[in-house]
PDB file of N, CA, C and O in Angstrom:
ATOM      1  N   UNK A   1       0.840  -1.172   0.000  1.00  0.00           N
ATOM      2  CA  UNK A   1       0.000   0.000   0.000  1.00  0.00           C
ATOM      3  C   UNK A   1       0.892   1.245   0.000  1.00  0.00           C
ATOM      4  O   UNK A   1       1.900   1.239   0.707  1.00  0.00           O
ATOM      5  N   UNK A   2       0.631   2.162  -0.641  1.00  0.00           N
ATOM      6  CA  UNK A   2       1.194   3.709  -1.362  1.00  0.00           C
ATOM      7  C   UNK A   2       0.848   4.431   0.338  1.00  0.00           C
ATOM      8  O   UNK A   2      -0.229   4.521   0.926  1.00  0.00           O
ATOM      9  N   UNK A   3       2.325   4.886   0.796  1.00  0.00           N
ATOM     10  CA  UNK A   3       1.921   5.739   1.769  1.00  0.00           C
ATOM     11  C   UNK A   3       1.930   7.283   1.533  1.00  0.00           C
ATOM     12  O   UNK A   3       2.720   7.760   0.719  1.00  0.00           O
ATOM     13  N   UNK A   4       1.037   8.092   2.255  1.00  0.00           N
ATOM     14  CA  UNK A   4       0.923   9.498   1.736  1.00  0.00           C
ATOM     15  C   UNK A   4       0.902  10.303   3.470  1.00  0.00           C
ATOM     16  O   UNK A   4       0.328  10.105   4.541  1.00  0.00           O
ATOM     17  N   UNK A   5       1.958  11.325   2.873  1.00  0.00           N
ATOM     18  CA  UNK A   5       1.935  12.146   4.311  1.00  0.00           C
ATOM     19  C   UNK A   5       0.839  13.274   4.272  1.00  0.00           C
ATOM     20  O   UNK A   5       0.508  13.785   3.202  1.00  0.00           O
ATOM     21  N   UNK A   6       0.415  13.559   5.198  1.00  0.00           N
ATOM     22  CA  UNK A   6      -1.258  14.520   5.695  1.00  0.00           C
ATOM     23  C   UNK A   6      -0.746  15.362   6.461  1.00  0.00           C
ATOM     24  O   UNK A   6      -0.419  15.060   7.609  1.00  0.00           O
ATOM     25  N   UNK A   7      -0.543  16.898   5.821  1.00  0.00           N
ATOM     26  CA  UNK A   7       0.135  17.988   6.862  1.00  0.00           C
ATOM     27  C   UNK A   7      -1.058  18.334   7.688  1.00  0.00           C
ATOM     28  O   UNK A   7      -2.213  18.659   7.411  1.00  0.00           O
ATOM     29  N   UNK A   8      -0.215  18.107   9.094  1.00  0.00           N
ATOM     30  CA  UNK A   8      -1.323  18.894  10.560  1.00  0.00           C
ATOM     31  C   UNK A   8      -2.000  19.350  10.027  1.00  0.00           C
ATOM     32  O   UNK A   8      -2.903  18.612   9.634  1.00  0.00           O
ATOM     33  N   UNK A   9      -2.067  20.482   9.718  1.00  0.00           N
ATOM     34  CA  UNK A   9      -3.477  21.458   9.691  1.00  0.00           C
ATOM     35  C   UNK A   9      -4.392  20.910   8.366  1.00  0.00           C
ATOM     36  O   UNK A   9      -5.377  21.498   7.920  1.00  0.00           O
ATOM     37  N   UNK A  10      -3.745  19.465   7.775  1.00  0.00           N
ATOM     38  CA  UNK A  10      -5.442  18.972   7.205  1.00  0.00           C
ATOM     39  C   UNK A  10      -5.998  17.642   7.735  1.00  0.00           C
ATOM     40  O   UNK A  10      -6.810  16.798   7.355  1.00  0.00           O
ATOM     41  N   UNK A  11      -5.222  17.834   8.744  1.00  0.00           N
ATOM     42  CA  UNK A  11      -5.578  16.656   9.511  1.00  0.00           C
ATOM     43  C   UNK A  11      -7.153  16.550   9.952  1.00  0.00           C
ATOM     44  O   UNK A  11      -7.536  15.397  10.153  1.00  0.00           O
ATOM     45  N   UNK A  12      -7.807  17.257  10.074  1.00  0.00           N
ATOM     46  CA  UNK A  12      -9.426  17.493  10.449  1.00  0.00           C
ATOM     47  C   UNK A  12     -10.194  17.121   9.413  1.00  0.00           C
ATOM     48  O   UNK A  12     -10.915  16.142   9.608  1.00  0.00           O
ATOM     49  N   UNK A  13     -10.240  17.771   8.111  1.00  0.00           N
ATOM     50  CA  UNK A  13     -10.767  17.931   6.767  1.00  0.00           C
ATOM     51  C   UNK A  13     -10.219  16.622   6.556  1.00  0.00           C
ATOM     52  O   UNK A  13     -11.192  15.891   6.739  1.00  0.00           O
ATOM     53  N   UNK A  14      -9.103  15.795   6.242  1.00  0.00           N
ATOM     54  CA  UNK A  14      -8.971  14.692   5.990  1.00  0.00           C
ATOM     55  C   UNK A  14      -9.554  13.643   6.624  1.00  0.00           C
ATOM     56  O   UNK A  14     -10.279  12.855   6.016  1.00  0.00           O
ATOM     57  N   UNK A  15      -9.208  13.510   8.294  1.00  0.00           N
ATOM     58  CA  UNK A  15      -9.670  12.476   9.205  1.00  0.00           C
ATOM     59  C   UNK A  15     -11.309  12.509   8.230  1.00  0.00           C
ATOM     60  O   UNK A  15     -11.555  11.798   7.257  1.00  0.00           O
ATOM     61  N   UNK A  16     -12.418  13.748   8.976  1.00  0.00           N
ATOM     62  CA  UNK A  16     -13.594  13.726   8.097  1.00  0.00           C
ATOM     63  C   UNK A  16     -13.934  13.065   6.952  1.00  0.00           C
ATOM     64  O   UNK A  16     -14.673  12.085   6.868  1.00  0.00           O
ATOM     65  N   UNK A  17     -13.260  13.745   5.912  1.00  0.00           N
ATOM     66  CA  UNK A  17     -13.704  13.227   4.527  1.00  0.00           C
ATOM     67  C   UNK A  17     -13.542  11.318   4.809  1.00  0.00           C
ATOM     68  O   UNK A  17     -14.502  10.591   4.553  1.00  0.00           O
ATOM     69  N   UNK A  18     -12.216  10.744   5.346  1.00  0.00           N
ATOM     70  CA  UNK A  18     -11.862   9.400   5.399  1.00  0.00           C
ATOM     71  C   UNK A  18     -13.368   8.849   5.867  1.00  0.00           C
ATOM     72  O   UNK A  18     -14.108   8.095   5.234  1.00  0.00           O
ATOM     73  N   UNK A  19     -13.533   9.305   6.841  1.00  0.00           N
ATOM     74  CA  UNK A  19     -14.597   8.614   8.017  1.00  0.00           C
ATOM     75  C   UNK A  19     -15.901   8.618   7.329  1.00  0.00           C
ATOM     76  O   UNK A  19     -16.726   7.799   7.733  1.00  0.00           O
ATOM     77  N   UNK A  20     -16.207   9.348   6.426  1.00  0.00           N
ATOM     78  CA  UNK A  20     -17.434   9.461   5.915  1.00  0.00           C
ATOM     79  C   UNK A  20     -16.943   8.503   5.128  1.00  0.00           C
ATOM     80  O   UNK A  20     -17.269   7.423   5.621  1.00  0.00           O
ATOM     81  N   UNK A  21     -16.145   8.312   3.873  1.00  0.00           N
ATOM     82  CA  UNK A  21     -16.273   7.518   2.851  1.00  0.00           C
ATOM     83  C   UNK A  21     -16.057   5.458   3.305  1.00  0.00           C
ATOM     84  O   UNK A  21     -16.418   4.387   2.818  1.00  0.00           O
ATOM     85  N   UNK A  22     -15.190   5.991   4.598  1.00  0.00           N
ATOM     86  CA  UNK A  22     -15.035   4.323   4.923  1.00  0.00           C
ATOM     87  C   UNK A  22     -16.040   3.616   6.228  1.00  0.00           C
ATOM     88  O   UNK A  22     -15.955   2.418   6.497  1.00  0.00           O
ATOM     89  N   UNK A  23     -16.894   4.471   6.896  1.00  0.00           N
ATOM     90  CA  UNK A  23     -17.910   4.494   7.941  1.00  0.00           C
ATOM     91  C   UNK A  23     -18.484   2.697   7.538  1.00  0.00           C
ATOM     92  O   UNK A  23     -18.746   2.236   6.427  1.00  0.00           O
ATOM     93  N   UNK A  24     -18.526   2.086   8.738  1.00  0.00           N
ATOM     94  CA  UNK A  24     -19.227   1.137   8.232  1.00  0.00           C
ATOM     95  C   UNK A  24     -18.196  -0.766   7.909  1.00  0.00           C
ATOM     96  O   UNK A  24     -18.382  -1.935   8.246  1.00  0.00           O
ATOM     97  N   UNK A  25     -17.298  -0.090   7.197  1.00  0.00           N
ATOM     98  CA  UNK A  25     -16.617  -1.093   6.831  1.00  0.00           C
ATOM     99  C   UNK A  25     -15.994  -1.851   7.940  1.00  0.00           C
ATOM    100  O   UNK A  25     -15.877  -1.616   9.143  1.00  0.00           O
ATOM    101  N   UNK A  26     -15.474  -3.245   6.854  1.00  0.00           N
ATOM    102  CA  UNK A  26     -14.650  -4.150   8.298  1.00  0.00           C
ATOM    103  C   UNK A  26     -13.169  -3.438   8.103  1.00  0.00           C
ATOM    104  O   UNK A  26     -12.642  -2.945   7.105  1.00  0.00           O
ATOM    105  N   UNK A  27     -12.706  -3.591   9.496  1.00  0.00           N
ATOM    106  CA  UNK A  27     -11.247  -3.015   9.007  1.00  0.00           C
ATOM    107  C   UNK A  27     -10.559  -4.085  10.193  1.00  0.00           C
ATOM    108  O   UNK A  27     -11.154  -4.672  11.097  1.00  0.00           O
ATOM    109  N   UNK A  28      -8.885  -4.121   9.803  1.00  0.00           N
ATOM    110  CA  UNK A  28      -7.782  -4.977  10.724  1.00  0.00           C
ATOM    111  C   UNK A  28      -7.488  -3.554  11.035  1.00  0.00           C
ATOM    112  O   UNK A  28      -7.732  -2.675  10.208  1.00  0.00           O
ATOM    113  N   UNK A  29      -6.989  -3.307  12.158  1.00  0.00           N
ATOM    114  CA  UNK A  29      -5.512  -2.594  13.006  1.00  0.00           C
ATOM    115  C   UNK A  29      -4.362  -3.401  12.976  1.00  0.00           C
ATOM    116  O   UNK A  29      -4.258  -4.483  13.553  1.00  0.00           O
ATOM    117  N   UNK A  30      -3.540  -2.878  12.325  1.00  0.00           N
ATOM    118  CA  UNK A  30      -2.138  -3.114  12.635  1.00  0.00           C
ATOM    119  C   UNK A  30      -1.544  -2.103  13.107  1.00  0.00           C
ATOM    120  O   UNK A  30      -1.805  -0.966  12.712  1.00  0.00           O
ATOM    121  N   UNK A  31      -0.418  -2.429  14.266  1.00  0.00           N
ATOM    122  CA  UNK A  31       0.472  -1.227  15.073  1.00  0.00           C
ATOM    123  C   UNK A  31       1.561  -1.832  14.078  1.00  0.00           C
ATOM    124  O   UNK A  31       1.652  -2.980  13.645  1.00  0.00           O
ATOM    125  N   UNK A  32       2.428  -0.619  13.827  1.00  0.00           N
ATOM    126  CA  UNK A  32       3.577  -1.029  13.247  1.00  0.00           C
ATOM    127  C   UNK A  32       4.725  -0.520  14.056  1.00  0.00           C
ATOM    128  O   UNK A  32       4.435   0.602  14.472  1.00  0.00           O
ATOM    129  N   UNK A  33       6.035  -0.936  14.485  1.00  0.00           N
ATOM    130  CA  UNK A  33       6.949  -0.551  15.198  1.00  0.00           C
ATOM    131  C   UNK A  33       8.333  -0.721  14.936  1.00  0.00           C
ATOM    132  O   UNK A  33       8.419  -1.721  14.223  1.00  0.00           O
ATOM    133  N   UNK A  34       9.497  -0.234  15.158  1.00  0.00           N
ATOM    134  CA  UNK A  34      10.615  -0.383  14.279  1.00  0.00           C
ATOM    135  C   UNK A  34      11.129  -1.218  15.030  1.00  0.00           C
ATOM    136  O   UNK A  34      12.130  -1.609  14.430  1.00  0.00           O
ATOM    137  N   UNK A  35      11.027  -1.902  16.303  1.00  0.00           N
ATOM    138  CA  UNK A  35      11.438  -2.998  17.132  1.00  0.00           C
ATOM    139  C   UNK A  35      10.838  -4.177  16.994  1.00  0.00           C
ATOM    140  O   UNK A  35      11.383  -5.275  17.116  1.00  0.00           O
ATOM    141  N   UNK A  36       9.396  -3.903  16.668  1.00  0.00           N
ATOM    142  CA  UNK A  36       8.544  -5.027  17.131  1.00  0.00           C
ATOM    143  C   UNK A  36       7.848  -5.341  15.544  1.00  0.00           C
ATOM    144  O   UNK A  36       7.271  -6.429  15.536  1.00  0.00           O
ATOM    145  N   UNK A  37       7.791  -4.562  14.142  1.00  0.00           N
ATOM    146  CA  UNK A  37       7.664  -4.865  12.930  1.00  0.00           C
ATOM    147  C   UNK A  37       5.686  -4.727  13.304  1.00  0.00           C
ATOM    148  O   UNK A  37       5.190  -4.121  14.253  1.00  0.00           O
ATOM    149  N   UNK A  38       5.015  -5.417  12.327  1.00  0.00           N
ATOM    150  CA  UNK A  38       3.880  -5.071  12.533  1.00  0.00           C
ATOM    151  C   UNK A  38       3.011  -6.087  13.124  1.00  0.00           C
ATOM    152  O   UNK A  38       2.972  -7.238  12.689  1.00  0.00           O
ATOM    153  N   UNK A  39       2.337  -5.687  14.080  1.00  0.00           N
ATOM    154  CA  UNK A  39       1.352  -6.418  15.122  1.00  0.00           C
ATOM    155  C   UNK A  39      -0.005  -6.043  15.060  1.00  0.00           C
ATOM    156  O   UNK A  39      -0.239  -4.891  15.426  1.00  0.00           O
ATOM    157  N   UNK A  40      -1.131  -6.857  14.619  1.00  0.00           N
ATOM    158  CA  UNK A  40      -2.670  -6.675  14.616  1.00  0.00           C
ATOM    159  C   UNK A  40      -2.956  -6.684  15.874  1.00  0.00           C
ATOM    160  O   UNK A  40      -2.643  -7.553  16.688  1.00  0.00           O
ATOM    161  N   UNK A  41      -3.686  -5.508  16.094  1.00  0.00           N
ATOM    162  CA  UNK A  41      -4.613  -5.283  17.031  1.00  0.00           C
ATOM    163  C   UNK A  41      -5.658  -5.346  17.246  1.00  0.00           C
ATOM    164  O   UNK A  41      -6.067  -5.516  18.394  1.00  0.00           O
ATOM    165  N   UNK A  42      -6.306  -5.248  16.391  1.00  0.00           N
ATOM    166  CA  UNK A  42      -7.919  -5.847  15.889  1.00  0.00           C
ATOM    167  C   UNK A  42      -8.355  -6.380  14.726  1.00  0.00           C
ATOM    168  O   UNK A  42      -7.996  -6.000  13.611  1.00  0.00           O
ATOM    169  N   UNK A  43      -9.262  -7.410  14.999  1.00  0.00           N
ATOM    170  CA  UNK A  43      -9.737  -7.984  13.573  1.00  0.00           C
ATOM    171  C   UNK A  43     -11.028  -7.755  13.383  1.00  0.00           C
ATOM    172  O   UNK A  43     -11.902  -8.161  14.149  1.00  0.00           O
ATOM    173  N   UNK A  44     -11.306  -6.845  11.968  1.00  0.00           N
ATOM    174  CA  UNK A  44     -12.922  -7.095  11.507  1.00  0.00           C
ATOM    175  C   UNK A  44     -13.887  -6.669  12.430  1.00  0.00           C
ATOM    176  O   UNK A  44     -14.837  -7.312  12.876  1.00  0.00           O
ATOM    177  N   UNK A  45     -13.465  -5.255  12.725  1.00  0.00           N
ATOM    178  CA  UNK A  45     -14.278  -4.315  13.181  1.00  0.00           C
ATOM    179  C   UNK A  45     -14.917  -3.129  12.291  1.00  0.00           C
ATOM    180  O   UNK A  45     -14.399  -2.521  11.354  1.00  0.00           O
ATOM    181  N   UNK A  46     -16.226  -2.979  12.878  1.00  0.00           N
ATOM    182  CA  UNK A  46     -16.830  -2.152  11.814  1.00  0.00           C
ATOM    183  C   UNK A  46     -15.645  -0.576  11.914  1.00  0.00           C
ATOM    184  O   UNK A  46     -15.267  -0.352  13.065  1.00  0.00           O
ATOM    185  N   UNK A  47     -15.296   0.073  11.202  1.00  0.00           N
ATOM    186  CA  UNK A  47     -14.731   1.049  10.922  1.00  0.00           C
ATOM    187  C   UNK A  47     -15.966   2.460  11.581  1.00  0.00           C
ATOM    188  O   UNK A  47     -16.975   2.730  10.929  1.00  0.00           O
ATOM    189  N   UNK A  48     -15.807   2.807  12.209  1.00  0.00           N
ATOM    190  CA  UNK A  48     -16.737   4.085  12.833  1.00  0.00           C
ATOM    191  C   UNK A  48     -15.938   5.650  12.530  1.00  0.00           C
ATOM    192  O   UNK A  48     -16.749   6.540  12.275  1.00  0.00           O
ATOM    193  N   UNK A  49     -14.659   6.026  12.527  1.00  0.00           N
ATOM    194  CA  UNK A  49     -14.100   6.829  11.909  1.00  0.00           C
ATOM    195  C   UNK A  49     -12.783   7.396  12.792  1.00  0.00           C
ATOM    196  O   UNK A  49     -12.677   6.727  13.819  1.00  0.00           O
ATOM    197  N   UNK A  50     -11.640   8.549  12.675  1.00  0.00           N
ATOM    198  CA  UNK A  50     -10.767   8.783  12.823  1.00  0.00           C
ATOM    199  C   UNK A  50     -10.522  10.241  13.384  1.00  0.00           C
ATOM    200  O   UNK A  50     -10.762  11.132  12.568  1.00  0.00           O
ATOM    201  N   UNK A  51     -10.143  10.591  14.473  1.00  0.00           N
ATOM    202  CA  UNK A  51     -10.256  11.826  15.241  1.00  0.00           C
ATOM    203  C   UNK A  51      -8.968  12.453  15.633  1.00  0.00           C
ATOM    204  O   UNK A  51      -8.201  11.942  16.449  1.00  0.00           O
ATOM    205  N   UNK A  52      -8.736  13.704  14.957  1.00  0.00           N
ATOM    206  CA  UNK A  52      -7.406  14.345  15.697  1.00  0.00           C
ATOM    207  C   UNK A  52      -8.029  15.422  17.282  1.00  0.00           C
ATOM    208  O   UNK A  52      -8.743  16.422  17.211  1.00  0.00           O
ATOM    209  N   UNK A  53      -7.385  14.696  18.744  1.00  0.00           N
ATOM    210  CA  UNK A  53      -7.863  15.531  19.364  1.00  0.00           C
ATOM    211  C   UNK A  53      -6.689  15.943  19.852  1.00  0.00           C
ATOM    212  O   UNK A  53      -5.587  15.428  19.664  1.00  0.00           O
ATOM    213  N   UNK A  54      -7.087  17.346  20.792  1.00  0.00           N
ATOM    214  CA  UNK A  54      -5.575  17.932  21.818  1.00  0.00           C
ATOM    215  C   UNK A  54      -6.076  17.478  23.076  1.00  0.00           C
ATOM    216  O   UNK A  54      -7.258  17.225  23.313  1.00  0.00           O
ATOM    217  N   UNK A  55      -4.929  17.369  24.026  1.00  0.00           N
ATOM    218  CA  UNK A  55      -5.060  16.896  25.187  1.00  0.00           C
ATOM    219  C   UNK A  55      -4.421  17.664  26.270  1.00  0.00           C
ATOM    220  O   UNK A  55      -3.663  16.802  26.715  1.00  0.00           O
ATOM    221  N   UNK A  56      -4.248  18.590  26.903  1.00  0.00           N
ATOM    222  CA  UNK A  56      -3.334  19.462  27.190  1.00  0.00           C
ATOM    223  C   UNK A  56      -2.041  18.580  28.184  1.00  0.00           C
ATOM    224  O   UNK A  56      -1.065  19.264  28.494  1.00  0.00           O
ATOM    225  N   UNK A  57      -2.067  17.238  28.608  1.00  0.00           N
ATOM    226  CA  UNK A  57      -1.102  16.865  29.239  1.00  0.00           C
ATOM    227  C   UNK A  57      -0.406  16.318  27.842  1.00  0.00           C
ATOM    228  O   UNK A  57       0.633  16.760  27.351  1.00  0.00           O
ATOM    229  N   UNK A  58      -1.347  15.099  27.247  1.00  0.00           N
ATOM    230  CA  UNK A  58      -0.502  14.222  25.509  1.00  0.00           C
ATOM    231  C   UNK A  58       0.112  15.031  24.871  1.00  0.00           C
ATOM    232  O   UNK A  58       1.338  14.968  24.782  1.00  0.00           O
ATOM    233  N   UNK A  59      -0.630  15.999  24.270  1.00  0.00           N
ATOM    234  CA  UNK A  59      -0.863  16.858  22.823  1.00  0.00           C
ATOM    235  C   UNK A  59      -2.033  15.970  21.592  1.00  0.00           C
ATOM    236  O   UNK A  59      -3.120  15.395  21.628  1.00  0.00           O
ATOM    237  N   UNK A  60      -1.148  16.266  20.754  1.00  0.00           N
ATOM    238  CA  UNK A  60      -2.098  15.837  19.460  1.00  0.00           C
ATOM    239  C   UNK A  60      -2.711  14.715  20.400  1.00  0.00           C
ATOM    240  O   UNK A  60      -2.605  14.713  21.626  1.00  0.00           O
ATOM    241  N   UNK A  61      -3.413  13.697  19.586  1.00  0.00           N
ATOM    242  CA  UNK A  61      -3.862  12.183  19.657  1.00  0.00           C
ATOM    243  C   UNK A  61      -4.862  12.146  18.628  1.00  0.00           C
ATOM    244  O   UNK A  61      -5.824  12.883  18.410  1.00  0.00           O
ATOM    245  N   UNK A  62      -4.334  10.910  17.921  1.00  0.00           N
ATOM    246  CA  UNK A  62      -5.078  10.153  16.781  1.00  0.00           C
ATOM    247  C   UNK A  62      -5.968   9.294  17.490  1.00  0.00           C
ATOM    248  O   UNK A  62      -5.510   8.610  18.405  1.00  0.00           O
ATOM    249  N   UNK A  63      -7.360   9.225  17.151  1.00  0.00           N
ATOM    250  CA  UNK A  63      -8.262   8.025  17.401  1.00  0.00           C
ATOM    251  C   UNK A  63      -8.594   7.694  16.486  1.00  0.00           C
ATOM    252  O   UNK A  63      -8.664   8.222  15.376  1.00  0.00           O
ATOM    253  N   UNK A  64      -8.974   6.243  17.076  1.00  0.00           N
ATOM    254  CA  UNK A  64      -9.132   5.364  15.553  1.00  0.00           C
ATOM    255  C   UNK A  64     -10.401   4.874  16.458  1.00  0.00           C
ATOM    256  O   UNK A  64     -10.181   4.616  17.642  1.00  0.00           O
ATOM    257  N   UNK A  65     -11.847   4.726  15.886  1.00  0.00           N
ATOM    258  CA  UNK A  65     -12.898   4.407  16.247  1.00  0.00           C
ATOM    259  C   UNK A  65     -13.709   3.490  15.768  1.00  0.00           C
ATOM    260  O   UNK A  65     -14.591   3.714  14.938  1.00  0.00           O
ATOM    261  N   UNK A  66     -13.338   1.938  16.486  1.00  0.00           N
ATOM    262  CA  UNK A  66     -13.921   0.564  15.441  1.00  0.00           C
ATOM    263  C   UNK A  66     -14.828   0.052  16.240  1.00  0.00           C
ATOM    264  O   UNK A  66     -14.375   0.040  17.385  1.00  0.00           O
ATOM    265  N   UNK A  67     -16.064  -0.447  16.179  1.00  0.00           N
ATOM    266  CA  UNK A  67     -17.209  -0.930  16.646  1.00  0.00           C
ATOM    267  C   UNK A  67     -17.034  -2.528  16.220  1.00  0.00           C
ATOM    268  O   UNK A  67     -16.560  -2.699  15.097  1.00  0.00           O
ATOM    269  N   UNK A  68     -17.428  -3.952  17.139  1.00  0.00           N
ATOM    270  CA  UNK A  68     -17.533  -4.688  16.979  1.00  0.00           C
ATOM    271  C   UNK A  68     -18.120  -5.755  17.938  1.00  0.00           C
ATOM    272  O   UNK A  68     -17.801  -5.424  19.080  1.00  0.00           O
ATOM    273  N   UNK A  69     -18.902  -6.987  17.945  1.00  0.00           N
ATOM    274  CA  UNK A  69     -19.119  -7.915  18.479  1.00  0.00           C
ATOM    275  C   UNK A  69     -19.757  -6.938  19.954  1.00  0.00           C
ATOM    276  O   UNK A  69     -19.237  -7.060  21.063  1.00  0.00           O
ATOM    277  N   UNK A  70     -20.457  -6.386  19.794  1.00  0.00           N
ATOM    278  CA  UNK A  70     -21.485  -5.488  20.498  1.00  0.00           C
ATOM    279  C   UNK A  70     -20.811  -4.803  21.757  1.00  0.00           C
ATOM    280  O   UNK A  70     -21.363  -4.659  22.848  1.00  0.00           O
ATOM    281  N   UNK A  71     -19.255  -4.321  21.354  1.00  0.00           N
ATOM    282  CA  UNK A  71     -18.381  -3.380  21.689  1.00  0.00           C
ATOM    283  C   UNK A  71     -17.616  -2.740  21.006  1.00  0.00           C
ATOM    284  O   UNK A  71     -17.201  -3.141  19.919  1.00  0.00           O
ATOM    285  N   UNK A  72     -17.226  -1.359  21.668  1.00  0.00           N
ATOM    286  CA  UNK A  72     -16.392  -0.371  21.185  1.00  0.00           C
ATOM    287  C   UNK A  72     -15.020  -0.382  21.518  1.00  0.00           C
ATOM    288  O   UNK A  72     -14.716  -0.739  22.656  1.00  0.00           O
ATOM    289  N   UNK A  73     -14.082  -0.030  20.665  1.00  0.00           N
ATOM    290  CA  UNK A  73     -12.550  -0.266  20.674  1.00  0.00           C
ATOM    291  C   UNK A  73     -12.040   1.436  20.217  1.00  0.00           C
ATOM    292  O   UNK A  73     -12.409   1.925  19.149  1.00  0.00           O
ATOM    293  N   UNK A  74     -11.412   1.976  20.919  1.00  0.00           N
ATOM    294  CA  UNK A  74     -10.881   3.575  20.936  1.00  0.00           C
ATOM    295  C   UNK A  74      -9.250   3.079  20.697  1.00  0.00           C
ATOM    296  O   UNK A  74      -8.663   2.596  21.665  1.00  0.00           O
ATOM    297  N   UNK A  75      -8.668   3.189  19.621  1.00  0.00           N
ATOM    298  CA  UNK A  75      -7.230   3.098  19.822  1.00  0.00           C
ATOM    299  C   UNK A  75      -6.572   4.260  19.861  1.00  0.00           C
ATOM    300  O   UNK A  75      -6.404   4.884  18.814  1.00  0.00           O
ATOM    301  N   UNK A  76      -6.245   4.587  20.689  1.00  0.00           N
ATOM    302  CA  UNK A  76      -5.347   6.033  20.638  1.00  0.00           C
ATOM    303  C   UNK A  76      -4.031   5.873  20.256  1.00  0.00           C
ATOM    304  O   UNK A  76      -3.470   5.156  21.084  1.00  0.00           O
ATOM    305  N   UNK A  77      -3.223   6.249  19.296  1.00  0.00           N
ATOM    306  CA  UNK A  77      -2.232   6.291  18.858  1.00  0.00           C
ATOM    307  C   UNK A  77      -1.762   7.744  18.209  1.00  0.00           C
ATOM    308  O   UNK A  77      -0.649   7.860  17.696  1.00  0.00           O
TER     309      UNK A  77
END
């Protein structure tokens, strides 16, 4: 898969547009790590959508918002 970098400030307008067009779908999580290579975190969860929030202790934080098997999964990364 073709990776593409998303400058901060379209990080909102992008997350959005994504979440609307993929809402719904099954999706895998994979964490990827330069120690640990790539590790699934979830399988075949409905896709619910993708959130840039601020946190004033974190900063940024990416959520990733997957619905499945009549629970919710928040991955913050």
């Amino acid at each position: 898969m073709k990776t593409k970098e998303i400058a901060r400030n379209e990080w909102p307008k992008f997350f959005d547009s994504f979440s609307r067009q993929h809402e719904g779908w099954l999706v895998t999580l994979e964490i990827l790590g330069s120690e640990i290579g790539a590790q699934v975190e979830e399988r075949e969860l409905a896709f619910e959508g993708i959130v840039d929030e601020w946190d004033e202790i974190q900063g940024n934080e990416i959520d990733i918002i997957m619905i499945g098997a009549g629970r919710s999964h928040n991955a913050q990364h």
